[in-house]
C-alpha angles and dihedrals in degrees: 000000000000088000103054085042079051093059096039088046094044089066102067098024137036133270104272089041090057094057097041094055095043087059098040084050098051095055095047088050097044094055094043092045075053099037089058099049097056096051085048086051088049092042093049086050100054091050087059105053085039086056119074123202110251094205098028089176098064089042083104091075096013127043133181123252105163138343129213119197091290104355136083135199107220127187123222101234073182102071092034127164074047102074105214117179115194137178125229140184128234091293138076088221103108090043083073103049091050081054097051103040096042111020095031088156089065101050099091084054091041085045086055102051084049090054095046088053093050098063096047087047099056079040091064097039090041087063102032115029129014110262088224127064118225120244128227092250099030082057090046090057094052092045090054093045094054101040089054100038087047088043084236122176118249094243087069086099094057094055119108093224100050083039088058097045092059099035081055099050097032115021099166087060128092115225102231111235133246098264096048088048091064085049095047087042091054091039093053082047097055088042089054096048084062105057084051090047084055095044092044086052093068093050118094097191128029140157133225133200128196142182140162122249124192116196124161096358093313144116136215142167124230129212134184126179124207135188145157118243105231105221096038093027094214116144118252130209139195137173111230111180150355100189135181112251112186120194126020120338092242124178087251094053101047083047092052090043091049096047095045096063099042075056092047091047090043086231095114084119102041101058111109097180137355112216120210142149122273089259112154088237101048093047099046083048085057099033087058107026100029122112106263111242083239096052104052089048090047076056095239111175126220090233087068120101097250092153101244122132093225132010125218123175130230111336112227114199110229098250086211095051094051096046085056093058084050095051098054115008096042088036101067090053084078086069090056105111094343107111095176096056103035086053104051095044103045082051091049092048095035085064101041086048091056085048102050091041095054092052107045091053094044135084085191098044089050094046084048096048084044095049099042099025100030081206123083118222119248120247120231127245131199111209094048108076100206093043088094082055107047090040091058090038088062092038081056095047100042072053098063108031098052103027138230090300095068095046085044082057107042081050093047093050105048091032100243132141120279102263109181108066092065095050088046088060096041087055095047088049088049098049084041103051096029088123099046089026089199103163104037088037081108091052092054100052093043091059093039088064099043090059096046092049094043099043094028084103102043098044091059090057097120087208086052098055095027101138106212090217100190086036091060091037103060115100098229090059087108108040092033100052123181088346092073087082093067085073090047102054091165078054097045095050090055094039090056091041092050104034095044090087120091116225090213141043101228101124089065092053095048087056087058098055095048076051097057090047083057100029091060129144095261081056097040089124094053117134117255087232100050087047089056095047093048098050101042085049093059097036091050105038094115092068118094129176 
């Protein structure tokens, strides 16, 4: 290069500058021709280690020289010392087609590192995101389903909170509104009451309980079904209605409700008994509209004309609530012309009242029972027929495993009158004269008679009493259990006919409770249908098609 500078130089200077200005020339060019290779080589460096590999398993054949938005510029290791630059998309697709149409030789090794990169790649979304998108409908459904089974409102899907949650775990689906959730929620009901209806339709025999429930000024009926599978022999259980009665609960109304969804259900001629409470207004519907002894073993149908307005089946008297009656109404007839008796246990419950009283409208009362008892008394309650009992057995109990002096204390503290020691004195009369029973005789016939008038009706019942002679005296009773019936089918047939029935009426009242979770004061203006649907759809949640 310096001689052909010389001789460009040499035309416009002399002899000594041209040479001068050719070497000087030389050496600048030289150090900046260095001094930007070296800034190109660091450059090119630090792109690299800026750039990451989008698919690091295959880097082996294919490495990264530049990307563009979606787009990468990969370079073939495979055809080196050729260098072979190549874009490619967001896909390794076409990797692999280079692979196979040119290095065929390398796909099994290329099919290897995919593989590999497959399995760690199901092992990170396994434990942080769901493999499978979910789907709009597929959402709904689980949005319906939770807000039934939690008893949740209806305004849940307008919250922020609940908005964000969703918006966070499935962005490309829409949250439903308020007002499509209450259709959804009444569709899926609808959708729900045919498959009983379908599963109703293969029972021969089912039973049915009922009772009437009043909450912010309103008034429903309530309706379980019950029946026994035939080949497992497991009772089944569905709730069937809670529906709006308006005006007063007459005999005639709850009869034409009642009617109406037996009807609804197509199980009019299915029901062996209805069980209800001893209320005046379900035992006058029964009394007029229920189906005569004679008549159903005359086998007289409910299609027929009979001239009722309405027509109901058998009446079953809730056991619990009789029992109740006994325990409280039978039981204070003992105190009818007994002195003895009527004395010694007003003075007994007067006390209990006034201490049960005190500590269940106290804070002070409560923090006193918890320190010097460490067990709270029970309140009772009237509607429940063994709450008295379990109240006094606790009293009992807090009385013999901490002693008089808790019970002094508790009685010093909230000023009441000393109780135990009369109980003490009415249970060491009891356990004396448990043989004479001379001073609880009143008490016993009281509640004798209370039995005999209150299940007089029901022990007459010739299907309630019915002994199934070669069924008991077969030797496997014991060891097969219920599935014994399944040799006996004449057996079998009267066992599922006589034992569908419920002797309480407990399911219904349970209906009620999961009601009053949903029917609160924050919900008072909640629809009478969407209560419903709601509660069927989270009572009834167990049954599939």
């Amino acid at each position: 290069m310096q001689p052909l500078l010389y001789r460009y130089f040499y035309r416009y200077f002399c002899f000594k500058c041209a040479k001068t200005f050719a070497a000087k020339f030389c050496v600048t060019f030289c150090h900046l021709t260095c001094n930007q290779s070296s800034e190109a080589s660091q450059s090119h460096d630090h792109t690299q280690q800026i750039l990451h590999h989008p698919w690091p398993h295959i880097q082996a054949m294919f490495t990264l020289q530049s990307s563009e938005k979606n787009s990468y510029i990969m370079r073939c290791q495979l055809c080196l010392p050729k260098r072979v630059d190549i874009s490619y998309k967001n896909s390794t697709s076409n990797l692999r087609k280079r692979v196979t149409r040119i290095h065929l030789n390398t796909l099994k090794k290329y099919t290897e590192l995919a593989d590999s990169n497959k399995k760690k790649s199901v092992k990170i979304t396994d434990s942080l995101i769901s493999p499978r998108r979910v789907t709009q409908a597929k959402l709904d459904r689980l949005i319906v389903n939770f807000v039934c089974e939690a008893s949740q409102p209806f305004s849940l899907v307008e919250a922020p909170s609940f908005k964000n949650i969703i918006e966070s775990f499935h962005p490309q689906c829409t949250l439903i509104t308020r007002k499509t959730l209450c259709c959804k929620i009444q569709e899926t009901a609808k959708n729900l009451k045919s498959i009983i209806i379908k599963k109703l339709s293969a029972m021969n025999h089912v039973a049915t309980t009922t009772d009437c429930w009043t909450a912010r000024q309103r008034s429903y009926l309530g309706v379980t079904c019950h029946w026994i599978e035939p080949t497992t022999l497991e009772r089944q259980s569905a709730a069937l209605a809670c529906q709006r009665v308006k005006g007063s609960h007459t005999f005639d109304v709850l009869a034409a409700a009642l009617e109406e969804i037996h009807s609804e259900y197509q199980i009019r001629e299915k029901v062996t008994r209805t069980t209800t409470d001893s209320g005046s207004n379900f035992l006058k519907a029964f009394r007029l509209y229920g189906v005569d002894e004679k008549e159903d073993k005359d086998g007289c149908l409910l299609d027929d004309d009979t001239g009722l307005e309405y027509q109901l089946l058998k009446h079953q008297k809730c056991a619990c609530h009789l029992l109740n009656l006994i325990s409280t109404v039978d039981a204070t007839r003992a105190e009818v012309g007994h002195e003895t008796y009527r004395r010694l246990s007003r003075s007994a419950f007067a006390k209990c009242t006034a201490l049960w009283n005190k500590t269940s409208r106290s804070s002070k009362g409560f923090e006193t029972v918890e320190r010097e008892c460490k067990l709270q008394f029970l309140q009772p309650n009237p509607t429940r027929w063994n709450s008295v009992f379990l109240a006094v057995e606790r009293v009992v109990r807090i009385h013999k495993e901490q002693g008089e002096s808790a019970f002094r204390n508790v009685c010093t503290t909230l000023q009441i009158k000393m109780a135990s020691s009369c109980l003490h004195q009415l249970r060491d009369k009891l356990k004396k004269l448990v043989s004479s029973c001379k001073v609880c005789a009143p008490l016993i016939d009281a509640l004798q008679d209370g039995i005999q008038k209150r299940f007089a009706e029901i022990m007459k019942e010739p299907e309630l009493i019915a002994a199934l002679e070669r069924y008991l005296s077969c030797g496997d009773t014991t060891t097969g259990g219920m599935d014994l019936l399944h040799s006996f089918p004449q057996i079998k047939r009267l066992s599922l006919k006589v034992n569908t029935s419920l002797p309480a009426s407990a399911a219904c009242e349970r209906l009620f409770s999961h009601a009053g979770l949903l029917f609160t004061a924050k919900r008072s203006q909640l629809h009478c249908k969407n209560l419903e649907s709601q509660l069927l759809l989270k009572l009834n949640g167990h049954i599939t098609e």
